[in-house]
N, CA, C and O atoms as CSV, one atom per row, in Angstrom:
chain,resi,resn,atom,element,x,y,z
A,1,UNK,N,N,-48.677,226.516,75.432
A,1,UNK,CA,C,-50.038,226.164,75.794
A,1,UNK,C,C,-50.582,225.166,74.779
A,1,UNK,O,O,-50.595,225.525,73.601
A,2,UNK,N,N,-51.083,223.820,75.134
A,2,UNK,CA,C,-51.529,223.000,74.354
A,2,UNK,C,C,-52.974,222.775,74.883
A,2,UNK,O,O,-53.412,222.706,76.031
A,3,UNK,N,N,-53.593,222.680,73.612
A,3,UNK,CA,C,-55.020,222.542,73.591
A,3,UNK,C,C,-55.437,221.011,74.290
A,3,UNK,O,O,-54.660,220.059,74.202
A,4,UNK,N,N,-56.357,220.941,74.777
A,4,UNK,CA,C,-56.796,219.652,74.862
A,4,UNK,C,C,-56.995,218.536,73.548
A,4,UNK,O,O,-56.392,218.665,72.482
A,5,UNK,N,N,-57.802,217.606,73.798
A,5,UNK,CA,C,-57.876,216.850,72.219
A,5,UNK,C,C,-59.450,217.337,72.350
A,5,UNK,O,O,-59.631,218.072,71.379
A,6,UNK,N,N,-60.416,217.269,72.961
A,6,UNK,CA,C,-61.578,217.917,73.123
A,6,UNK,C,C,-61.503,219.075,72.449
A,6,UNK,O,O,-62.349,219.213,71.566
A,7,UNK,N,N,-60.925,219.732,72.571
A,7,UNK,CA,C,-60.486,221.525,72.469
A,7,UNK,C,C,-60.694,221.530,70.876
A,7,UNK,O,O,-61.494,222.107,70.139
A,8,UNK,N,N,-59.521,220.546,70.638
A,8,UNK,CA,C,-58.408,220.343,68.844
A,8,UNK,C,C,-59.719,219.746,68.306
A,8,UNK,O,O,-59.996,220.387,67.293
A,9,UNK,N,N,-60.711,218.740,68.550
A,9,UNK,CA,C,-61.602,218.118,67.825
A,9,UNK,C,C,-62.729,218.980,67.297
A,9,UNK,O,O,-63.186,219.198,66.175
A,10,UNK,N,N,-63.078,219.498,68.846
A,10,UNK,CA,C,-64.278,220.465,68.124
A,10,UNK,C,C,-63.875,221.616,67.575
A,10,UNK,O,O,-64.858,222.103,67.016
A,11,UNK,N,N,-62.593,222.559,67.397
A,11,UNK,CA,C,-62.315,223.188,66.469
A,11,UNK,C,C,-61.753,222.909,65.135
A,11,UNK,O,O,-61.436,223.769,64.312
A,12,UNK,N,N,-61.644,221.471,64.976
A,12,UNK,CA,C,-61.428,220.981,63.836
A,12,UNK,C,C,-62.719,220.553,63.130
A,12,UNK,O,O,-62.667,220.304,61.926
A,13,UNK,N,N,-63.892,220.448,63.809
A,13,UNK,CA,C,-65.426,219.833,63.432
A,13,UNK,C,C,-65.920,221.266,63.068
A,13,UNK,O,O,-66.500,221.372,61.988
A,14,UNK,N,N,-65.728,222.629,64.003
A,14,UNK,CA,C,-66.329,223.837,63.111
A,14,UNK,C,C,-65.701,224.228,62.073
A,14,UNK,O,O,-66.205,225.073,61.332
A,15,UNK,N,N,-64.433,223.661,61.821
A,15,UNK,CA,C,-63.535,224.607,60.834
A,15,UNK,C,C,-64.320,223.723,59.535
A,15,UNK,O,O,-64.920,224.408,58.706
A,16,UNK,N,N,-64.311,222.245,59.369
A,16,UNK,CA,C,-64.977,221.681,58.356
A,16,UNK,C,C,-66.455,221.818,58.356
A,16,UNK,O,O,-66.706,221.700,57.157
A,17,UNK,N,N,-67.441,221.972,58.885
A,17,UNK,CA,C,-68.551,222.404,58.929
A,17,UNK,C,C,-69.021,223.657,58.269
A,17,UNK,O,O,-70.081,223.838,57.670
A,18,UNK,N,N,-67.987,224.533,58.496
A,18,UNK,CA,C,-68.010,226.046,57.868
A,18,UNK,C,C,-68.164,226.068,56.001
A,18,UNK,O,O,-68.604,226.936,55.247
A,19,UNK,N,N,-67.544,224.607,55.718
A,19,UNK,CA,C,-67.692,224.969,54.299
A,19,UNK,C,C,-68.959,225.057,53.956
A,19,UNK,O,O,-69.757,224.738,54.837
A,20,UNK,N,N,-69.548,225.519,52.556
A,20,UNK,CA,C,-70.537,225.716,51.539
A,20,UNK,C,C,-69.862,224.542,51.015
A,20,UNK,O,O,-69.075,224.747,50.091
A,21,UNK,N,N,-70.019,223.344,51.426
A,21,UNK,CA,C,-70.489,222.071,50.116
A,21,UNK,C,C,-71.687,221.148,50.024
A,21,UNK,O,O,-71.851,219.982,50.380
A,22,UNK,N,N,-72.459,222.022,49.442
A,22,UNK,CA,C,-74.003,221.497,48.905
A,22,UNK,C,C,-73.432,221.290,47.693
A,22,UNK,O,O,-72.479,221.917,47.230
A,23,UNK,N,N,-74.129,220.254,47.102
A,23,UNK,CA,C,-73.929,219.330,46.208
A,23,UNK,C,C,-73.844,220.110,45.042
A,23,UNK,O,O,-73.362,219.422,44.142
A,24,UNK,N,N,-74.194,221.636,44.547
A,24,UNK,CA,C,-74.129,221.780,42.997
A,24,UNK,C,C,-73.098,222.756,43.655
A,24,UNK,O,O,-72.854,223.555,42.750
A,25,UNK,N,N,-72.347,223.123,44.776
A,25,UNK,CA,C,-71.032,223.664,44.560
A,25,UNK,C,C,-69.802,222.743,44.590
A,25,UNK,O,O,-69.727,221.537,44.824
A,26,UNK,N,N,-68.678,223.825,44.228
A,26,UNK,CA,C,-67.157,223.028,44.644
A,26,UNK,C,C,-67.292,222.479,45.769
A,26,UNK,O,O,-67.964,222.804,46.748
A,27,UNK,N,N,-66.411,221.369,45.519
A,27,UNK,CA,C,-65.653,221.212,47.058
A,27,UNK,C,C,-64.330,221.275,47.072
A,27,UNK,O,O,-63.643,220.696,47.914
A,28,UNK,N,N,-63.948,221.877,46.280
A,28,UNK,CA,C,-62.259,221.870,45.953
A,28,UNK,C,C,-61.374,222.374,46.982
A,28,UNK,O,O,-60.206,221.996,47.078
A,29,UNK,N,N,-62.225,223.716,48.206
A,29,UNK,CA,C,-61.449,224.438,48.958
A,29,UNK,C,C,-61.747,223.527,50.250
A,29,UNK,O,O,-61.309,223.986,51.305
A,30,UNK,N,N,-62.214,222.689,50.294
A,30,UNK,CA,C,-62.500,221.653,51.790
A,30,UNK,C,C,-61.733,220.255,51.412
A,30,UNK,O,O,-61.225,219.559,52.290
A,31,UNK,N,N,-61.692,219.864,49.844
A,31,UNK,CA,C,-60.827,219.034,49.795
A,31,UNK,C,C,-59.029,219.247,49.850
A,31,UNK,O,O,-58.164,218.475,50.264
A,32,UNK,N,N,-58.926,220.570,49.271
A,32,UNK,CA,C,-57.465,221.208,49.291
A,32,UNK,C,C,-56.936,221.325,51.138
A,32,UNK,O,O,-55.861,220.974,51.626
A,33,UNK,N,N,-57.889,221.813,51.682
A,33,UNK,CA,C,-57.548,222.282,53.034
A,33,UNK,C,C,-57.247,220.424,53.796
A,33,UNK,O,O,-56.164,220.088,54.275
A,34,UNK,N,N,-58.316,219.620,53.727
A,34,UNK,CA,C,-57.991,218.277,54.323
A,34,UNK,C,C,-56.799,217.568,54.561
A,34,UNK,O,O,-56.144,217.106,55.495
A,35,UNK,N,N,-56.776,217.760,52.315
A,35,UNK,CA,C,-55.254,217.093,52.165
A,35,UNK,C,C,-53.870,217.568,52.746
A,35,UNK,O,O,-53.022,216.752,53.107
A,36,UNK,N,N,-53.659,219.117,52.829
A,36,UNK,CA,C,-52.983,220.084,53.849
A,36,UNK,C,C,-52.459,219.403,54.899
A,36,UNK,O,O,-51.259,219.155,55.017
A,37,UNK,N,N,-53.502,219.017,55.843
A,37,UNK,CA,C,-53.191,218.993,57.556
A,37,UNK,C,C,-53.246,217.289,56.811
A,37,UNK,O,O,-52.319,216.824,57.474
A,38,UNK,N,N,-53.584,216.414,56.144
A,38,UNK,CA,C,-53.066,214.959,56.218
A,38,UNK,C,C,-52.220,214.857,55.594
A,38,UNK,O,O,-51.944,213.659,55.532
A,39,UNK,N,N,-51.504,215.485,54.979
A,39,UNK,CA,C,-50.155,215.808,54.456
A,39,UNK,C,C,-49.258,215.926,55.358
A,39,UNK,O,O,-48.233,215.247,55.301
A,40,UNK,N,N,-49.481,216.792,56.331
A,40,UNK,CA,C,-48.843,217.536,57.430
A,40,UNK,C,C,-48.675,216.251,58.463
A,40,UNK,O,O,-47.726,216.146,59.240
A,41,UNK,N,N,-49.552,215.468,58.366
A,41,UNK,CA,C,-49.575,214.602,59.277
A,41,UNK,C,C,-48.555,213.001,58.905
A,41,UNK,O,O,-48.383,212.071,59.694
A,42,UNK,N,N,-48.148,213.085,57.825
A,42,UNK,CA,C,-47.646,211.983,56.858
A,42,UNK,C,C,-48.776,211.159,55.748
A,42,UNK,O,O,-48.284,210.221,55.121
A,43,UNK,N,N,-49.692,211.359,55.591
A,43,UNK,CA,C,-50.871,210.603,54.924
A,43,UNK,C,C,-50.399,210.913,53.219
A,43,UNK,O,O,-50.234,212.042,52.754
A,44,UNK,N,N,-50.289,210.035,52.703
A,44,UNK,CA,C,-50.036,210.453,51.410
A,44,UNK,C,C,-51.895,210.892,50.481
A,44,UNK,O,O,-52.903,210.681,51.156
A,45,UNK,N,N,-51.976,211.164,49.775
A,45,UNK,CA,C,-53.240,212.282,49.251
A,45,UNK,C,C,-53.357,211.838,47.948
A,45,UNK,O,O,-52.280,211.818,47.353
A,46,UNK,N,N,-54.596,211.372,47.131
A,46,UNK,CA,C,-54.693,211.421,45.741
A,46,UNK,C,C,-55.897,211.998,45.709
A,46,UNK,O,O,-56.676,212.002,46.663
A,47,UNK,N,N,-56.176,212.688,44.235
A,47,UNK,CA,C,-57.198,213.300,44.518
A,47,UNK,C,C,-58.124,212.683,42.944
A,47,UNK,O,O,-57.245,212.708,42.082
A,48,UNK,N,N,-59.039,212.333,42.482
A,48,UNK,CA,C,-59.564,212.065,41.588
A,48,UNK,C,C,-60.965,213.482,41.496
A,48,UNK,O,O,-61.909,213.770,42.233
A,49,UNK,N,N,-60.366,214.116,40.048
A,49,UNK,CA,C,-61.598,214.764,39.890
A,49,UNK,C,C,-62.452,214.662,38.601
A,49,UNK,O,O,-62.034,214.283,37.507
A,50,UNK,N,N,-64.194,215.208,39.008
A,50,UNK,CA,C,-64.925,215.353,37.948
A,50,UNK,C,C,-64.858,215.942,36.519
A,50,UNK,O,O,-64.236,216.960,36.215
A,51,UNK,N,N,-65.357,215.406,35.943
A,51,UNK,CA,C,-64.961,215.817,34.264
A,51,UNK,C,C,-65.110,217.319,34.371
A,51,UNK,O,O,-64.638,217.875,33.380
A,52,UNK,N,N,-65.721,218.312,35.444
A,52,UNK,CA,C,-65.875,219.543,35.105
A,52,UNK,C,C,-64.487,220.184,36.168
A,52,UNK,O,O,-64.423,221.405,36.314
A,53,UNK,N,N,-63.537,219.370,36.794
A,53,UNK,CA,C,-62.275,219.720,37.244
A,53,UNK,C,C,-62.933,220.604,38.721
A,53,UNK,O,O,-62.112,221.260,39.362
A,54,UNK,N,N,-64.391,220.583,39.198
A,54,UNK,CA,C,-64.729,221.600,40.147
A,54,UNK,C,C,-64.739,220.656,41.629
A,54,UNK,O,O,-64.604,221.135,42.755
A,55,UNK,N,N,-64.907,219.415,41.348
A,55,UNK,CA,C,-65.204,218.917,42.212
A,55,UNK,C,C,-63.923,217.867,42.338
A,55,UNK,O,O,-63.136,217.959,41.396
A,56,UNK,N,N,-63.577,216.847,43.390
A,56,UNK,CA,C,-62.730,216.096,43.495
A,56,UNK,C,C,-62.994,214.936,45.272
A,56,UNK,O,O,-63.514,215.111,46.373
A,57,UNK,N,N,-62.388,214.025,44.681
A,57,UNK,CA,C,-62.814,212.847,45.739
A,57,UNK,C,C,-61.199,212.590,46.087
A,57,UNK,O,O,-60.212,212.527,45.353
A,58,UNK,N,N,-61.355,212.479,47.432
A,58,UNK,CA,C,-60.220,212.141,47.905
A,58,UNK,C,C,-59.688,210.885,48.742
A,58,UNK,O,O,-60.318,210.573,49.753
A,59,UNK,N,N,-58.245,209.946,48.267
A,59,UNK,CA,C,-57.994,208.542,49.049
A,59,UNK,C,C,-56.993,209.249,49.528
A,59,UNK,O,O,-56.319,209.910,48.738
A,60,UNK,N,N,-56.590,209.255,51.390
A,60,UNK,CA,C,-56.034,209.072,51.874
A,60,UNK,C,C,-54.877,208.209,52.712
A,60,UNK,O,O,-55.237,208.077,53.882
A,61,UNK,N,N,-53.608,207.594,52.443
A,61,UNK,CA,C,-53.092,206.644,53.268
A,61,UNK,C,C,-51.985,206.768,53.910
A,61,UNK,O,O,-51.186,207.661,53.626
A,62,UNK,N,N,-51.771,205.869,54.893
A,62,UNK,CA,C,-50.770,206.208,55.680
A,62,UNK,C,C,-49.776,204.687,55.949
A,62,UNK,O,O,-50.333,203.609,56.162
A,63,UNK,N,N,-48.772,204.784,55.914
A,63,UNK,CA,C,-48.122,203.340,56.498
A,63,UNK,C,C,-47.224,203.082,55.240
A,63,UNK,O,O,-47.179,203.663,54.156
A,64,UNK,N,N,-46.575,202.095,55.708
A,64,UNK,CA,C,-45.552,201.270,54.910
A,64,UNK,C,C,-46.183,201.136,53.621
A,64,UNK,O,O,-47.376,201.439,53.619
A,65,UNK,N,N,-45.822,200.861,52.818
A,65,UNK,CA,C,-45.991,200.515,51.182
A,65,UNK,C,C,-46.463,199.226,50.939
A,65,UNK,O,O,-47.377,198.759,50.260
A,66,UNK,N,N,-45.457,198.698,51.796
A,66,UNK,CA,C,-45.282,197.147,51.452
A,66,UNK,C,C,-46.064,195.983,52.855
A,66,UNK,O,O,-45.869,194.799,53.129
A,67,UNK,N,N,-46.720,196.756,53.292
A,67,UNK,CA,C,-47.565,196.084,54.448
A,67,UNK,C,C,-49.260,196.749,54.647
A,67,UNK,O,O,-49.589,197.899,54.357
A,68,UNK,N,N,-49.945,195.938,55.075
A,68,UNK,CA,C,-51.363,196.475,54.900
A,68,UNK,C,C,-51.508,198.220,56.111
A,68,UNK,O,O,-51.320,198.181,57.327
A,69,UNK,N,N,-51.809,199.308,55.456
A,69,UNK,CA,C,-52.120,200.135,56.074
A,69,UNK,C,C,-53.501,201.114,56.463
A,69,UNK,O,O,-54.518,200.423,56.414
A,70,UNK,N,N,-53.668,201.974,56.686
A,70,UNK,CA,C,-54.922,202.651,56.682
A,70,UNK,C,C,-54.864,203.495,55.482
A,70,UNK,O,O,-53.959,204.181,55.007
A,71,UNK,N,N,-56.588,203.162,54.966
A,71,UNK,CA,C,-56.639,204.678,53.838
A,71,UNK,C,C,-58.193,205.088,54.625
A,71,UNK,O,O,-59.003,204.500,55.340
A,72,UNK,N,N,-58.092,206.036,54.204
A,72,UNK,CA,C,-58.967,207.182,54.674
A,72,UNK,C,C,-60.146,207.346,53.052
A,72,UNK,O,O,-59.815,207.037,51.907
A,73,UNK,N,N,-61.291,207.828,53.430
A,73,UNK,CA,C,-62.275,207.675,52.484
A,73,UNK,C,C,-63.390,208.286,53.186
A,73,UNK,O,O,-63.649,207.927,54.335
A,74,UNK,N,N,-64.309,209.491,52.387
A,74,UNK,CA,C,-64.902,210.141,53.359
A,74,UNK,C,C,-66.095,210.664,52.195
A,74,UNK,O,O,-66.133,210.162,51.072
A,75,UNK,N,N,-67.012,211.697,52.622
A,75,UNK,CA,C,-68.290,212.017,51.829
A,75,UNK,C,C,-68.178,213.378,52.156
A,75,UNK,O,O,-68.062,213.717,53.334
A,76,UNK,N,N,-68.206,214.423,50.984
A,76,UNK,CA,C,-68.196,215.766,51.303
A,76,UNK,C,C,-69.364,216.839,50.992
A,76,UNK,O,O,-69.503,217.945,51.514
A,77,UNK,N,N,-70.067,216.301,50.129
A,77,UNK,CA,C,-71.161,216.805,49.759
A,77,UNK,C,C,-72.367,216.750,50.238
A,77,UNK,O,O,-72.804,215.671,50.639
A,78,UNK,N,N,-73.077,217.825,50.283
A,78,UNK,CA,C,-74.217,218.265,51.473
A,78,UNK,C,C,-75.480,218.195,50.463
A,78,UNK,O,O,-75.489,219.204,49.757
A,79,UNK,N,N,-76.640,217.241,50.152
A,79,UNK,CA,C,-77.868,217.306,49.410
A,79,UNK,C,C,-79.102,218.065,50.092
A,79,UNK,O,O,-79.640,217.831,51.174
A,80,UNK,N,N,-79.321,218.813,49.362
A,80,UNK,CA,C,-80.115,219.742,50.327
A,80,UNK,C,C,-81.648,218.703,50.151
A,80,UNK,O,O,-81.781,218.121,49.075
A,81,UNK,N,N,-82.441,218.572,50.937
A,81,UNK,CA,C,-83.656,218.540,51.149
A,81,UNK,C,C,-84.928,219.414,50.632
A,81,UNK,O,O,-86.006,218.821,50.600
A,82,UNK,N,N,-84.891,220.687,50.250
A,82,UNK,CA,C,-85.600,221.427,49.622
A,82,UNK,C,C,-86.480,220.934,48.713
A,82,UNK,O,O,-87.702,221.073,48.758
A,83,UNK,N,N,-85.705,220.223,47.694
A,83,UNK,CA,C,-86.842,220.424,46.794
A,83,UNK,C,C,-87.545,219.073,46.955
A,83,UNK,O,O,-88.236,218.650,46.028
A,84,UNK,N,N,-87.385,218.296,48.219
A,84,UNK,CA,C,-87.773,217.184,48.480
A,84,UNK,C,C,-89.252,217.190,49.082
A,84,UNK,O,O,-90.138,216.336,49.058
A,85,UNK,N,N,-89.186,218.500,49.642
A,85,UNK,CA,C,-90.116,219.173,50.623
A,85,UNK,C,C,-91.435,219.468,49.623
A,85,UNK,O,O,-92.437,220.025,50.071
């Protein structure tokens, strides 16, 4: 039984949604899980982290070495509005 891509998208949009990453937590367990399934997928993964080792930014790429390919580059952190209010 194969899912639709409809199906695969929006259970891939709640599974990342589910994290707690507001800006004064980790994001280490939403960046670990990403690199996972783009790993899985062939994407090679680097991860650059903050001087306090809690947080980490991630370049994704895929393709030949030696020819122009895709990298991946994304925003994980959630700023809450609160104290804006």
């Amino acid at each position: 039984f194969f899912m639709s891509a409809d199906l695969r998208s929006l259970s891939w949009l709640k599974r990342l949604v589910a994290y707690n990453t507001v800006s004064c937590f980790s994001n280490l367990e939403l960046i670990e899980d990403c690199k996972e399934v783009l790993e899985g997928l062939g994407f090679e993964c680097k991860l650059f982290y903050d001087e306090s080792k809690s947080k980490a930014n991630m370049l994704a790429t895929v393709g030949p070495k030696d020819v122009p390919g895709v990298v991946l580059s994304g925003h994980t952190d959630v700023v809450p509005v609160s104290a804006q209010l």
